[in-house]
C-alpha positions in Angstrom: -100.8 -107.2 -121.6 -99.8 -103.7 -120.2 -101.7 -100.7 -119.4 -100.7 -98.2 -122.1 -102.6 -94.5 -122.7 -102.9 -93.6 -126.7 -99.6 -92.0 -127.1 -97.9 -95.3 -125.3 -99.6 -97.5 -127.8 -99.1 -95.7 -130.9 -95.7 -95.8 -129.5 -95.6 -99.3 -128.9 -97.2 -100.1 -132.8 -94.3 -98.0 -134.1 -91.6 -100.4 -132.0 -93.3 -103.5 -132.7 -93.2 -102.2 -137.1 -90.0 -100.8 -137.2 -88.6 -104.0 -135.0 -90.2 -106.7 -137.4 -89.6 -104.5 -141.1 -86.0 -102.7 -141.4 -88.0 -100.8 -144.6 -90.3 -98.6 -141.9 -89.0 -95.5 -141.8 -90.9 -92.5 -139.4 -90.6 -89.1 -140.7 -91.6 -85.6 -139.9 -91.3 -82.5 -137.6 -90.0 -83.3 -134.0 -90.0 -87.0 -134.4 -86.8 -87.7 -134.0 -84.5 -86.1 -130.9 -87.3 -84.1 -129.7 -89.6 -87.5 -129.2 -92.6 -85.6 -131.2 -95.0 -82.8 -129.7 -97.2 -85.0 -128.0 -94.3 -87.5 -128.1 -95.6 -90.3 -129.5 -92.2 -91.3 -131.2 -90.0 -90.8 -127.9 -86.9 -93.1 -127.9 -87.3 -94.2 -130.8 -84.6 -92.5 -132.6 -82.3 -93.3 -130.1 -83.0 -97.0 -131.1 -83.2 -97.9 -134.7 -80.8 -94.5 -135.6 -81.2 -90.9 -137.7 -81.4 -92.8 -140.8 -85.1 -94.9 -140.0 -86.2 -91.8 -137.9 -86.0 -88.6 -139.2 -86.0 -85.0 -138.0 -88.1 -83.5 -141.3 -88.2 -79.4 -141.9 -91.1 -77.6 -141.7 -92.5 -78.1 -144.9 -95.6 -80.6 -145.3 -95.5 -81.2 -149.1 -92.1 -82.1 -148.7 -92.8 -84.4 -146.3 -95.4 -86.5 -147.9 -93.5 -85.7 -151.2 -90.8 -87.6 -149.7 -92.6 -90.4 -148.0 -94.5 -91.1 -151.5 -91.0 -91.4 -153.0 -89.8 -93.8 -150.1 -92.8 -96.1 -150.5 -92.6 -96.2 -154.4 -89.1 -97.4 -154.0 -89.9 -100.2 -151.0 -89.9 -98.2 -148.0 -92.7 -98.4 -146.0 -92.6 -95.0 -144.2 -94.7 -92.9 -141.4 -94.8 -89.4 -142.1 -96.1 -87.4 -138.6 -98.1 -83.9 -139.7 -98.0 -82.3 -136.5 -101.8 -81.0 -136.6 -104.3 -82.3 -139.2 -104.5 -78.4 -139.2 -101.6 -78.3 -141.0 -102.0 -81.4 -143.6 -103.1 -79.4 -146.1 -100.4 -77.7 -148.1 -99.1 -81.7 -148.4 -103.1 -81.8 -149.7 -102.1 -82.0 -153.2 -99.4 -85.0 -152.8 -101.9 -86.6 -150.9 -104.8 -86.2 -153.7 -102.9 -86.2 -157.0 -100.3 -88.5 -156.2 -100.3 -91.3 -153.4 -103.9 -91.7 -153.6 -103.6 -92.3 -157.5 -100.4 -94.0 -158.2 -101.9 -97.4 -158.0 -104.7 -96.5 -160.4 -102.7 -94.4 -163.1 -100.2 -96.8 -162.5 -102.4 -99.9 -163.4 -101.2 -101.7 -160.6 -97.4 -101.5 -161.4 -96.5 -99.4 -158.6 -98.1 -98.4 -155.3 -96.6 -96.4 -152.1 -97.7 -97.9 -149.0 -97.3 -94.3 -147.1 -99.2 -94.0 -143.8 -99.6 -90.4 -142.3 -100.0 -90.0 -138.6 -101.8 -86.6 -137.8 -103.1 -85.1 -134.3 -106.9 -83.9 -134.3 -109.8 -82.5 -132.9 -110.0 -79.7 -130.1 -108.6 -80.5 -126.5 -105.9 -77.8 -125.6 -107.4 -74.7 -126.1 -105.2 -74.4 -129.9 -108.1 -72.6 -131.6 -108.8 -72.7 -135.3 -105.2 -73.3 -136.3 -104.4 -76.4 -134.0 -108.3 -78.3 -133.3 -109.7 -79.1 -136.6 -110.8 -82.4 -137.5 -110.7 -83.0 -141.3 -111.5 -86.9 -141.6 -114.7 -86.0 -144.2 -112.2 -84.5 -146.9 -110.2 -87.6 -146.9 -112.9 -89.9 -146.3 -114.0 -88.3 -149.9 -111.0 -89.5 -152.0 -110.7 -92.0 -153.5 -107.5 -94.5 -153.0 -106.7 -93.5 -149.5 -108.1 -95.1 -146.2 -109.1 -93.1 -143.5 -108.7 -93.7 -139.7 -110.0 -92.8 -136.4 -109.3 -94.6 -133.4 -110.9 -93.9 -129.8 -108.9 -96.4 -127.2 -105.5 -97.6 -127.1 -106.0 -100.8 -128.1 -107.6 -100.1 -131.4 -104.6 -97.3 -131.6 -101.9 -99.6 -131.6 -104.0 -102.7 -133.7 -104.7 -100.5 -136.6 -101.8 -98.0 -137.1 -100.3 -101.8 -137.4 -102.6 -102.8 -139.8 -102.1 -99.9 -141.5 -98.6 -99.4 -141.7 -98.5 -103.5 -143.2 -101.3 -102.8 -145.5 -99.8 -101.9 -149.2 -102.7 -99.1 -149.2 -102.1 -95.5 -148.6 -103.7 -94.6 -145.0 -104.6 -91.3 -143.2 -104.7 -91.9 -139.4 -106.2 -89.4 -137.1 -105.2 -89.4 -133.4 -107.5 -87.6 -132.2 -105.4 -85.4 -129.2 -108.0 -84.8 -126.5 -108.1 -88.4 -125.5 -104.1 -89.0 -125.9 -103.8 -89.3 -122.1 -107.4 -91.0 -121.0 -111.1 -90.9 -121.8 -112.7 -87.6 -121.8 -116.9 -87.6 -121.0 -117.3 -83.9 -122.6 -117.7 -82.3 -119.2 -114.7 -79.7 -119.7 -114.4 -79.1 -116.0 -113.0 -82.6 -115.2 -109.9 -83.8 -116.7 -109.7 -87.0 -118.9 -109.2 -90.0 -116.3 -106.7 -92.5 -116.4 -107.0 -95.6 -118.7 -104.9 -97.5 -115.8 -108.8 -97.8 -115.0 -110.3 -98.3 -118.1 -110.9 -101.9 -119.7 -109.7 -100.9 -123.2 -106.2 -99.7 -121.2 -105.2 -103.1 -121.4 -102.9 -103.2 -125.1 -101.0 -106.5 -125.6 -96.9 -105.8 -125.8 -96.4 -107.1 -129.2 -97.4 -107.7 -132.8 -101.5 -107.8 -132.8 -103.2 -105.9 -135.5 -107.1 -105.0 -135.7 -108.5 -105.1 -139.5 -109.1 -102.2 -141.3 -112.7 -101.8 -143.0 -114.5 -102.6 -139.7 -116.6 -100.6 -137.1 -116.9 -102.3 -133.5 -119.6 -102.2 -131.0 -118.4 -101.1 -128.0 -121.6 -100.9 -125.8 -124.3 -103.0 -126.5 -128.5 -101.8 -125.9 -131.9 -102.0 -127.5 -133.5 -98.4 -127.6 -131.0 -95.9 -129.2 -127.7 -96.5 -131.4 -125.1 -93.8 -131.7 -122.9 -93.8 -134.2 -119.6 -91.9 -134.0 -115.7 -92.3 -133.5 -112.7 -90.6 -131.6 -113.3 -88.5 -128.9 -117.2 -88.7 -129.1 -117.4 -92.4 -128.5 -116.8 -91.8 -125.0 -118.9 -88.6 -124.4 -121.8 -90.6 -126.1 -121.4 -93.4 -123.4 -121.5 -91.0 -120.4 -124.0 -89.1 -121.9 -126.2 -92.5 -122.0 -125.4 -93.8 -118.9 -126.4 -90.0 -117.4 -129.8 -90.3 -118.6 -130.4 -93.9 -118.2 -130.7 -94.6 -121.6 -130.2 -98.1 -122.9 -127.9 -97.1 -126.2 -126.0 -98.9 -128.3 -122.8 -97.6 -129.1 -121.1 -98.1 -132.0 -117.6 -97.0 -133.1 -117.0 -96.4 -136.5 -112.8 -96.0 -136.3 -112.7 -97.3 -139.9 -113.9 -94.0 -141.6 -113.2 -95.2 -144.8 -114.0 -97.8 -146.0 -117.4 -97.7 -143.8 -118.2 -100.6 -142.0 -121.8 -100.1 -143.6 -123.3 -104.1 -142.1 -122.1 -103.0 -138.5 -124.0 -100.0 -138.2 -126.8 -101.1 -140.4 -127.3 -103.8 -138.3 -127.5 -101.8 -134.7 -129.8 -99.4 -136.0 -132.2 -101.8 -137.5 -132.2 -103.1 -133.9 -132.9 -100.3 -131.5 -134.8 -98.6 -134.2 -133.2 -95.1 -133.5 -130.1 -93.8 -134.9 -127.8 -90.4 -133.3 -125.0 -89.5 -135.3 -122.1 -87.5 -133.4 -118.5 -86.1 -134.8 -116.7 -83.4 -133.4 -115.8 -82.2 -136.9 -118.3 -79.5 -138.5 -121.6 -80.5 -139.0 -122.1 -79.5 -142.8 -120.5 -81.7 -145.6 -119.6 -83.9 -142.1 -118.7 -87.6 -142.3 -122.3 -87.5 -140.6 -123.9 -87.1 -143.0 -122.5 -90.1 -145.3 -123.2 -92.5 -142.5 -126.9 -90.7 -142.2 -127.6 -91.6 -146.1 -126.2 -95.3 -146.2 -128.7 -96.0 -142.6 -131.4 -94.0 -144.3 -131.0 -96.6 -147.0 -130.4 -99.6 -145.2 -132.7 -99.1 -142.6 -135.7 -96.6 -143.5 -138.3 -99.8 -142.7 -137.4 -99.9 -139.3 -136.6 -96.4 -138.2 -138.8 -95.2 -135.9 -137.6 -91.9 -135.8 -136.1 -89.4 -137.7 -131.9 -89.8 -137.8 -130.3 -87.1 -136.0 -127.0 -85.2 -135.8 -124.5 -83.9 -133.3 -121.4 -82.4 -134.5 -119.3 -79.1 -134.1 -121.0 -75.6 -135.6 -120.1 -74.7 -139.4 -117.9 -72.1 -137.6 -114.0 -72.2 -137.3 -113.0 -73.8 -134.3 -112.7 -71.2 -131.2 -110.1 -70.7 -128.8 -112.0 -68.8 -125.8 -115.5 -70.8 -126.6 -113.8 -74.4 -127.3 -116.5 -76.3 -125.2 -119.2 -74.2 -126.5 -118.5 -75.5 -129.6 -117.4 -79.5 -128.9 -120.6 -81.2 -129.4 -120.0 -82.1 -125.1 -121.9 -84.4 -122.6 -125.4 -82.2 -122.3 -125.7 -81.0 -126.4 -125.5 -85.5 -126.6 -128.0 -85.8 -123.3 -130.6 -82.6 -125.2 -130.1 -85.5 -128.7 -130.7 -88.1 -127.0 -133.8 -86.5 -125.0 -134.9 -85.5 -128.3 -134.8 -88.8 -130.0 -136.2 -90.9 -127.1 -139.1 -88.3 -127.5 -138.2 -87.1 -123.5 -137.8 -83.6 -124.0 
């Protein structure tokens, strides 16, 4: 085991892949001599060569054009968008074509393409560099979509998806690359050298797709959310003294539905957090499969904490992250202690 921060152990998963399969190939803007923005794929074009790691130009469709291409000819490659803000004029390849090549295909060919993209606010990049897009992709069909909150789960699923034959989009989300964050934005995000899921095992490992993990256990309250949030919901519970179970969703799609069904039928109570916006939110999904699953045994109505239906600011960034104290007023509201 090592102590590893996100961006070490998405490193580390890209090592372990392009070490074990010679047909992984990582492509995009940066990636390559420059180590990535966040650097995320430092060194590794130094080791496995220009030809597996490649320094793409700034042009998105071309980039999952050509990783599309790569996979339908038995490549398995890992095309970086630098910001999920700027996934979308690649949008259309993604839609029309990788998600549906299996399906108009009938099975002959598929294109195991997994795209690695930055997201959510953190650094002050403002509407064009903090927006967190996970529900439009969650919505198509024939593409997985991918969250991760710790560095263990990091490295475990980008594995799992990089090996898995199905097309996978795979948000990082940037705020918590270097350490938990609890939403208070005057401290900075602490080490993970002092956090338990720090600890990320050297080698192959992976952690399946499909599947939501509880990563604080209680009896009163479940929250539901992923990325950043899952660690501002457990200071925000442990502020108020609130015995909540915390459940991360990281598999966005497919939904873990039994997981989180089975928490909230438990405690009874259900909170919903995403930083993305709340209309049309991935919230909202997860809201009508527990309103189906579990209406007998709510005791209160489910509610909702997300980011305003407003473009992400730059100068009011933690006005609008659902923080530490808009999770404490939720929680309050649904333990009926306001």
């Amino acid at each position: 085991m090592a102590q590893m921060n996100m961006i070490e152990a998405i490193r580390s998963a890209l090592d372990v892949v392009m070490d074990r399969d010679p047909n992984v190939i990582v492509l995009g803007e940066d990636v390559g001599y420059f180590g990535g923005v966040f650097r995320c794929t430092d060194g590794l074009q130094r080791k496995y060569g220009e030809h597996r790691v490649i320094d793409a130009p700034i042009a998105e469709g071309g980039i999952v054009g050509a990783a599309i291409g790569m996979g339908v000819n038995g490549l398995r490659p890992v095309a970086e968008i630098q910001f999920a803000d700027y996934i979308y004029p690649g949008f259309d390849q993604i839609v029309s074509e990788l998600a549906r090549l299996r399906y108009r295909s009938c099975g002959e060919f598929f294109s195991p393409v997994t795209i690695r993209t930055p997201c959510g606010g953190g650094i002050r990049g403002g509407q064009t560099h903090s927006q967190s897009p996970e529900a439009i992709f969650a919505h198509v069909s024939g593409i997985r979509t991918v969250m991760p909150s710790n560095p263990y789960d990091a490295k475990g699923l980008l594995i799992s998806s990089v090996e898995s034959d199905d097309p996978v989009v795979f948000f990082e989300p940037k705020r918590i690359y270097n350490g938990p964050f609890d939403g208070d934005p005057e401290k900075p995000a602490v080490s993970w050298a002092s956090h338990p899921k720090g600890e990320v095992p050297e080698g192959h490992y992976t952690v399946p797709l499909g599947t939501a993990d509880v990563v604080q256990t209680g009896e009163e309250l479940t929250i539901i959310t992923y990325g950043t949030l899952v660690h501002v919901a457990q200071a925000a519970a442990a502020e108020i003294g609130v015995d909540a179970e915390v459940v991360d969703v990281r598999s966005i799609s497919p939904l873990d539905t039994k997981t989180l069904a089975d928490s909230v039928n438990k405690t009874g109570r259900c909170l919903i957090a995403h930083e993305a916006t709340r209309f049309s939110g991935f919230g909202a999904e997860i809201a009508a499969r527990i309103q189906k699953e579990c209406f007998w045994n709510l005791e209160a109505p489910i509610g909702r904490i997300a980011g305003w239906d407003t473009p992400y600011p730059h100068a009011f960034e933690w006005q609008y992250f659902p923080g530490k104290k808009r999770l404490i007023a939720g929680i309050r509201s649904m333990m009926e202690l306001a």
